[in-house]
Every structure is written in C-alpha cells, then in structure tokens.
N, C-alpha and C positions, 0 to 999 in steps of 0.2 A: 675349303675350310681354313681358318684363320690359325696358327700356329700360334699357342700360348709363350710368351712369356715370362718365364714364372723365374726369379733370380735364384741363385742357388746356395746352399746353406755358406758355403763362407762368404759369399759377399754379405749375405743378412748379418753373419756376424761382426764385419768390418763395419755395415752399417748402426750397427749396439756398437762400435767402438767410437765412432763417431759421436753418438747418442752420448758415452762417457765423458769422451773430449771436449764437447761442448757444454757440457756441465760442469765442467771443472774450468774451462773459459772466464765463463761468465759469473762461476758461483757467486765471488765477493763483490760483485755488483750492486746485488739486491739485501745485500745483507751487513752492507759497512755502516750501516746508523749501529748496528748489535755489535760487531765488529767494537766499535768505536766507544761505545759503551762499558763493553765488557775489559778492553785491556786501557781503558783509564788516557783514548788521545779523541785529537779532534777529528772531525768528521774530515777533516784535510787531509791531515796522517792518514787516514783508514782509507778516503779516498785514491791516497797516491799506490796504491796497492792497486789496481788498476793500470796508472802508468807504468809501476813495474813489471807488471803480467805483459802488456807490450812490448817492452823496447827488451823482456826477455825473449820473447817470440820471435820479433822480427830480426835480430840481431843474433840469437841463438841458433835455430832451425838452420841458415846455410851455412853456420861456420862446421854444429855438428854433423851434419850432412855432406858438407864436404869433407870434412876429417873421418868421417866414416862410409866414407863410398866403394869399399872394397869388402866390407865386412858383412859375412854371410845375414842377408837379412831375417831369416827366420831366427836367428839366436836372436842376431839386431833386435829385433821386437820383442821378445819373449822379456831379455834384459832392460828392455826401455819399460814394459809393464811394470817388471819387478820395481822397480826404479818410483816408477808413477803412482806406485802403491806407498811407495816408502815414504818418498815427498810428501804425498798427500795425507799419511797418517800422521806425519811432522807439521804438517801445516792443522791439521784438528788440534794437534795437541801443545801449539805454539803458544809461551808464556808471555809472549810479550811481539809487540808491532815489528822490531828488529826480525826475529826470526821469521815470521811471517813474512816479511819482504822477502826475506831469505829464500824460504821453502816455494813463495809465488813465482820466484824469478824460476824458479827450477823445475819447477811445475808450467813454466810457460814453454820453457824449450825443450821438455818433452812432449809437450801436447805438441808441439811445431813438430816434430821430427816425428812424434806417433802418428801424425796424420799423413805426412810428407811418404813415409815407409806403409803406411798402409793403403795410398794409390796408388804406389807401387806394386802390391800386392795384389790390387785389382787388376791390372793386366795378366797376372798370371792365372785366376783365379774365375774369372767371367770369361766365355764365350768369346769371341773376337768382337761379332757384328753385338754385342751387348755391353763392350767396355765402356762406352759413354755412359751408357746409363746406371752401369754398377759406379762408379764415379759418381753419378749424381745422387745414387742411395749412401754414399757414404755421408753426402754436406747435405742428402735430407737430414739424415741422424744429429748430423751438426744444428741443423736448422730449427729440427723439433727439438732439441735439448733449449734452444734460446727462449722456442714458444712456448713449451711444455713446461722446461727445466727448471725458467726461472720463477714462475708464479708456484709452483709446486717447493723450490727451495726458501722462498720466502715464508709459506706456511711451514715448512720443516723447523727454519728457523723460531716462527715465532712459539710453536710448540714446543720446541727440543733444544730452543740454542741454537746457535750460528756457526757451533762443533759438527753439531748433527748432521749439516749439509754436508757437509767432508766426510762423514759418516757412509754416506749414499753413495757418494765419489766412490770411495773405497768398497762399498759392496757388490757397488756395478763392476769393477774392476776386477775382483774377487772371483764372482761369475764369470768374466768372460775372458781371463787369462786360459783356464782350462781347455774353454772351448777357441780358443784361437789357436792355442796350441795342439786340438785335436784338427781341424778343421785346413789350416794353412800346411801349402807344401812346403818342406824343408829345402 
C-alpha cells in the first residue's frame, strides 16, 4: 500500500505566504497604465517601479539576511509581516510616484527576506524525506500568485482602482499573520 503524502498545515500555510509574496511581487506590473494615470506620470515613471521592486530585492534580502542571522526567527517573521502589512498599506495609500518608490522598495526586501525566512522554516516544519517538496509548495504559491494573481489583480484593478490591489495584499496578509503565528514553532 502506497503511503500518502499529504503536507501538513504549516507548510500549506507558508505556501498562502508564498501565494501573498507573489502577489505583492508582481502586483504593479499589471496595473502601472492606472498607476500612471491616476498619480499624473508617465507610463516610464510608473514603469520604473518595477526596476525599483528589483534592485530592492536583490540588493535588500542578503544585506537584511545577513544583519539578521542571529535573530530568533519566529519573532523575525512575525515582525517582518507586521512590517509588510504596513508597507503595503503605505503603498495603497501613496499620494504620489515618490512614495510609492518608496514603499516598493521596502516591500521588495521584505518579500526577499519573507521568503528567504520562510524556507527556512520549511526545514523545521516538513517531514525530513518531504523538505523538497514543501520547498517546492512554497514557489508553487509564488507561481500561482503570477498565474492566478496577476489577471485576477488586473480585473481588481479595473473594477476598484489600482488601490484595491494593495487592498488584497493586505487582506491576504491580515489572514495569514494569525495563522502563521498559530501554526509555526517558536
């Protein structure tokens, strides 16, 4: 008889943090023509939000990562939510292109370090002969938030605004603070 499988409630929910992460990645992707509209720049300016979400990621993630290698990772995380909650209400509620850089940049090198600290997590948290694969449910969640996330925050957009995306951001986030923090060992 074939032994199931089956992953286990925190890895599902690292994987929904994943699902968040990659929604918040990619959101102003699909949405910088409203972007660009709404705060009075060119689809250039609205564009380089984008560039900035990068070079805060790649350049963010190992400096924070290394500056915090010592630091008990379950608070780590808790405080990086809080954090990605805040950012991301700053960036819905940004009056103008400047902030938004702002809030994007800071929103990228959380997403870097909340993902970075959450396959971390996976080894604590799956089975030994299962860590690959809980690893690979996390950058599913990553993966479905690109395929899912972004045609879904484009209609968000065109219905609600290009706020509203950020909106989702935050409610996914909202939900799955609690339960990360129920679910993950301290």
């Amino acid at each position: 008889m074939r032994k199931k499988h089956v992953m286990s409630a925190p890895v599902l929910a690292l994987a929904g943090l994943g699902v968040m992460l990659g929604a918040c990645e990619y959101v102003s992707v699909v949405i910088l023509p409203d972007i660009a509209a709404d705060l009075e720049v060119s689809l250039s300016a609205a564009g380089r939000l984008v560039s900035v979400f990068a070079a805060g990621y790649a350049i963010g993630t190992p400096v924070v990562m290394a500056a915090t290698a010592r630091v008990p990772r379950f608070r780590f995380l808790m405080a990086l939510m809080a954090l990605f909650l805040a950012v991301n209400a700053l960036s819905m509620l940004a009056p103008n292109i400047w902030v938004l850089y702002l809030t994007r940049t800071l929103a990228a090198i959380l997403t870097g370090t909340l993902t970075a600290v959450a396959l971390l997590f996976v080894r604590q948290v799956a089975r030994p002969e299962q860590t690959a694969r809980a690893v690979a449910m996390v950058y599913t969640g990553m993966s479905l938030a690109t395929v899912v996330g972004n045609p879904l925050n484009k209609a968000i957009c065109r219905l609600l605004g290009w706020r509203a995306t950020f909106a989702v951001i935050l409610l996914l986030g909202a939900v799955l603070l609690p339960i990360l923090a129920r679910l993950l060992p301290r």
